[in-house]
Structures are given as C-alpha cells and as structure tokens.
Steps between C-alpha positions, in 0.01 A plus 500: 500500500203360324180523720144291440222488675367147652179529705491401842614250670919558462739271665781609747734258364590197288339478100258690366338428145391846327114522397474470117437866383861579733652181348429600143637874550848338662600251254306641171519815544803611715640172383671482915722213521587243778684666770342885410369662834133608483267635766144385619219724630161408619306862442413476881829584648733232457853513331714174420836470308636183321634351196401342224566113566361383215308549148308194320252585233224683670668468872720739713589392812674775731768362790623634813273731545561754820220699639567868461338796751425819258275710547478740156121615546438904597376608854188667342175266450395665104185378367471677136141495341588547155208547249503290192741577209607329174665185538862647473422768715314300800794251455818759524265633861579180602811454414653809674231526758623158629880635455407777739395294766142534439298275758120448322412567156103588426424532134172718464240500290410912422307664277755604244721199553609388111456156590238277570513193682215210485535267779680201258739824415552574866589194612771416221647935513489373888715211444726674244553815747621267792792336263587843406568591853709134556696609229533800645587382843759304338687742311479806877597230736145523659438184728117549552265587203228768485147384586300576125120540596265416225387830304200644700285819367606796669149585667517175701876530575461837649208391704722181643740818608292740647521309820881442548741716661786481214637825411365545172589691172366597143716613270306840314694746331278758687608297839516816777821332637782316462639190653779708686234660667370239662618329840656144453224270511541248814260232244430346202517754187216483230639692214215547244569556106271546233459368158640695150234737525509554831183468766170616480330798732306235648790267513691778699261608705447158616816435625585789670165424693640181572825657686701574227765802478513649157832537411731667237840402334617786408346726187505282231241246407646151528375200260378225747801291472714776558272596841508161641861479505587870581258416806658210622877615461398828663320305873799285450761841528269681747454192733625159357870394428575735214700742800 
C-alpha cells in the first residue's frame, strides 16, 4: 500500500486532502487511481489508512480514513554522529540508518571529512537529508522520522557529550572491544563514525575523554558507510528487534 508523509495535524476520520509534494507523487508519479488504498503517516507516531476519493489537477483528496495503532520504531534510543562524507555517501547513511531504526542523526564536521559545508550549504544538505529520511520512512513503514541535527564540528559535539550519561561508542579499528562485550545499555546509544579517512589522534583522544568506548568490528577496516550501518544493524541484533 502506497505510504506518504503529511505533517502534523492528521484527522481520525472523514476527508483528507494530501499536501502537494504527496499529491504530485500519487497521481504523477504512481499514477493511483480513485478507489486505490494508500496510507498516511505524520513522522511523530501516527498511522492512518484510506482511499483515494478523488484526483483533480493538482488535488488528492483521501476518504474514509481509519486511525491505525502501529508501533514499527526499535526499543533502543540510537543517536549516530556520522562525520561528513560525499553527497552519495552521507545520503545512503541516511537512508539505511533511518531503515534501522536509527533515533538522531548528527552529521560532524572532522578534520579529514571530504566535504565541506558553509552555512548556506548546511542549511540546504540539512533540508535535503530530512526528505531523504521521509522517503525513507515511507518505503520501511517507519511512523516517526529521525531527528537530523545540523552538522556541528566534532570538538564542540564531543564537549556537548562529555556531560551525559549515554552509553557511548567510537568505532576504531584498534577498538579494545567489541559490542558483544559490552552489557546492554539501559539508555540512549551514541554510536560515533568517522569520516573516509578516518579520525585524527586528537580527534580520538578527545572522545574517549569524553566517555567514549573504543570499539572494534571485527579485523577489517570498514569504509565509513560501511561502519555506520554495520554499527547500527549490529546494537539492533545485540539489543534492538533484530532477535
């Protein structure tokens, strides 16, 4: 069933007229028809089904709509802090990250992060990052959408988390443990990934200062994409609803 997302408020019944970006991708681009069932999701929780009761031109209205109570998001609270990558790469994170449940997304500004943001860059990257998690959230069934911070420079993030009692992990291929080894944190998870060529001394240093638990996947060096997601699905089989 065709899913889009319509920002808050939903109704609980009676007619519904789909925001234009949701409108365009039903009758242009799915080409639905009158009577096709679709869903509705807010991004903060909320589920409704209905069908398509009419298209003219730009409109969509959606009928007898029926409030629906799914819940599709993991148990564990995952905030990933994923340094900058190239365009493709920060938005495939995204994607997946949001697939897997992810709960906060912090891009990070590091030393040897290939990209550079200004703050007329951020701002639109920001805005472009938050459709590719709707999209996303469409496609997994997600009801509530990822919180995307703003990019911050990884100095000041770390500093914001010295002081907060998450359990909190870098990703080093030099890590002295393993996720397995650790007990199941009671919460919120910082998982911390560095750019393509990985983190500075100082960068490193920093964090584990700041709380963090250097930790390993396995022997081989992972590409930052790769880490991100090879993070996430592995909290999500230790502790989440991959069992």
């Amino acid at each position: 069933m065709p899913r889009f997302y319509c920002p808050p408020p939903l109704p609980f019944s009676g007619t519904f007229d789909l925001p234009p970006d949701a409108a365009h991708h039903a009758a242009r681009v799915l080409r639905l028809r009158e009577g096709d069932p679709v869903q509705i999701f807010d991004g903060i929780g909320n589920e409704r089904h209905g069908k398509i009761a009419e298209i003219c031109g730009k409109r969509v209205v959606v009928s007898n709509i029926t409030a629906i109570d799914s819940d599709r998001e993991s148990p564990l609270k995952v905030l990933l802090a994923q340094a900058l990558a190239s365009s493709e790469k920060m938005d495939w994170v995204i994607q997946k990250a949001t697939e897997l449940g992810v709960t906060e997304i912090q891009p990070i500004d590091t030393e040897r992060s290939v990209a550079r943001l200004s703050a007329e860059r951020a701002t639109k990257r920001l805005e472009h990052w938050q459709q590719v998690a709707i999209s996303a959230c469409e496609q997994c069934g997600r009801n509530t959408l990822p919180q995307i911070h703003a990019p911050l420079d990884i100095m000041v993030w770390l500093q914001q988390m010295q002081t907060l009692s998450d359990a909190k992990f870098i990703l080093l291929p030099q890590g002295a443990t393993s996720l397995h080894e650790q007990a199941k944190p009671q919460e919120r998870i910082a998982l911390l990934i560095g750019a393509e060529g990985g983190f500075t001394q100082a960068e490193s240093d920093t964090a584990l200062r700041c709380g963090f638990i250097a930790t390993r996947m396995g022997t081989r060096v992972l590409r930052t994409e790769t880490a991100a997601i090879a993070g996430l699905a592995a909290l999500q089989t230790l502790w989440g609803d991959f069992k």
